[in-house]
VOPAGU-2260 file (C-alpha; in pm, 1 decimal, decimal comma):
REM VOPAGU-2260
SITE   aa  ch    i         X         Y         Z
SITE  UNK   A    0   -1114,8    1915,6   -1528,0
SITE  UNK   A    1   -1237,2    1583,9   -1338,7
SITE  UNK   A    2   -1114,2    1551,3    -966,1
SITE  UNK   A    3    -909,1    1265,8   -1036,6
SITE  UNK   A    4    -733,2    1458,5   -1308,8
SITE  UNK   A    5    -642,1    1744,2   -1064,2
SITE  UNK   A    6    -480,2    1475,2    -776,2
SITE  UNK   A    7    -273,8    1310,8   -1083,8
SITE  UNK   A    8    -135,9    1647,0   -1207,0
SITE  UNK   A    9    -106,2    1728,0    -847,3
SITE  UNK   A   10      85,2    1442,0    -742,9
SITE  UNK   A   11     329,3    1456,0   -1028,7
SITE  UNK   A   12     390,5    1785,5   -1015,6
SITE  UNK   A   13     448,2    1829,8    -647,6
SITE  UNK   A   14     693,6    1504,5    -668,3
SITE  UNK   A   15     849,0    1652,4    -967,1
SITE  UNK   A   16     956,0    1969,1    -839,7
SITE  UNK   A   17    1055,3    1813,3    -443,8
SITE  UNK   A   18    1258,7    1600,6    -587,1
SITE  UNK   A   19    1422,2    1842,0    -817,8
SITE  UNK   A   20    1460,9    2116,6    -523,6
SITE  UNK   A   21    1558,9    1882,8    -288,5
SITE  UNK   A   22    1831,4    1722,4    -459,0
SITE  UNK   A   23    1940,6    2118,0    -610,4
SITE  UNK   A   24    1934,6    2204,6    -231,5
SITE  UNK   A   25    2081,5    1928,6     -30,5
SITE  UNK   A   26    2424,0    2005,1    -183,8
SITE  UNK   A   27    2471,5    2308,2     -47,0
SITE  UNK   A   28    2301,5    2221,7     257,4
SITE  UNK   A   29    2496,0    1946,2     353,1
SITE  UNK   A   30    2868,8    1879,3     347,2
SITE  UNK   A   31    2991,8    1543,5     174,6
SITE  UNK   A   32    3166,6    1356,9     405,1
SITE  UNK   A   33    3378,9    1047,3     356,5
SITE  UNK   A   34    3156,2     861,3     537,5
SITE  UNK   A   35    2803,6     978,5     576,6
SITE  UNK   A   36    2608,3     866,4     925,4
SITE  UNK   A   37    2272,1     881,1    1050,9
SITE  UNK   A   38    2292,8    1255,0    1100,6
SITE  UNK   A   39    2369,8    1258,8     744,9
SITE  UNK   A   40    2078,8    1083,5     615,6
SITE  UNK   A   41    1824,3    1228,8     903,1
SITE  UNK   A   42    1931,4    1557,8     781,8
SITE  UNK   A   43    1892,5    1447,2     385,7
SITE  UNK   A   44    1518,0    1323,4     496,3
SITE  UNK   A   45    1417,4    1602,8     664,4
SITE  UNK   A   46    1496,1    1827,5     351,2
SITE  UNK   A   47    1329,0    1608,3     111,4
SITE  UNK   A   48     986,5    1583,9     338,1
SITE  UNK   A   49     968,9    1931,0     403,6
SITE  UNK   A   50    1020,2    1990,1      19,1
SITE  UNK   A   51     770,6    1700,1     -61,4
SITE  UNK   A   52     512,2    1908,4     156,7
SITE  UNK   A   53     555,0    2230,2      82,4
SITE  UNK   A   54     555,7    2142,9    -305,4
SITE  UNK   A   55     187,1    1896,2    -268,0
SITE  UNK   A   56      52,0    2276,0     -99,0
SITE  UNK   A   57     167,0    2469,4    -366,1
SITE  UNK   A   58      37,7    2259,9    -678,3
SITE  UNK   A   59    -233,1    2188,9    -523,1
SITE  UNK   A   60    -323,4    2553,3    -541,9
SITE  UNK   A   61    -235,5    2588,1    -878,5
SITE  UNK   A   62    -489,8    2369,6    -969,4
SITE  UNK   A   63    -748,1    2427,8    -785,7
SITE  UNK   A   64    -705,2    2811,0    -822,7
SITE  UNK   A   65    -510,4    2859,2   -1158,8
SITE  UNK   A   66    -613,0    2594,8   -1387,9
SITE  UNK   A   67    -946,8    2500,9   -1288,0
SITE  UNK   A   68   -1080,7    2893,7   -1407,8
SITE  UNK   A   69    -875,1    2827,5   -1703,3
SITE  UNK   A   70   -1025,5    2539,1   -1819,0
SITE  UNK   A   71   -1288,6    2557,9   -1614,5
SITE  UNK   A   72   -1483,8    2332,7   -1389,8
């Protein structure tokens, strides 16, 4: 698999499943309020980076690890 193949999979996957977790997540990590304010939204983006990171490590690994001796290099 070409290196530019393993960054597109990479990207889309990561983004895929932070979005996914984040949104699954933020509902029961933060309360709904009327009116939402800055603590709100600070709180919101702080969940979705650390998702967005944590997600980019772990398919990167998969790929580089998982799928490359699959299909080889």
């Amino acid at each position: 698999m070409s290196e530019n193949t393993q960054k597109r999979i990479v990207v889309v996957l990561s983004t895929a499943l932070a979005a996914w977790t984040a949104t699954k997540l933020a509902g029961s990590f933060l309360d709904e309020p009327e009116r939402r304010g800055a603590g709100d939204d600070l709180k919101e983006a702080l969940l979705q980076g650390t998702f967005s990171i944590i997600f980019t490590l772990a398919a990167s690994w998969v790929i580089r690890n998982v799928l490359s001796k699959r299909w080889g290099s």
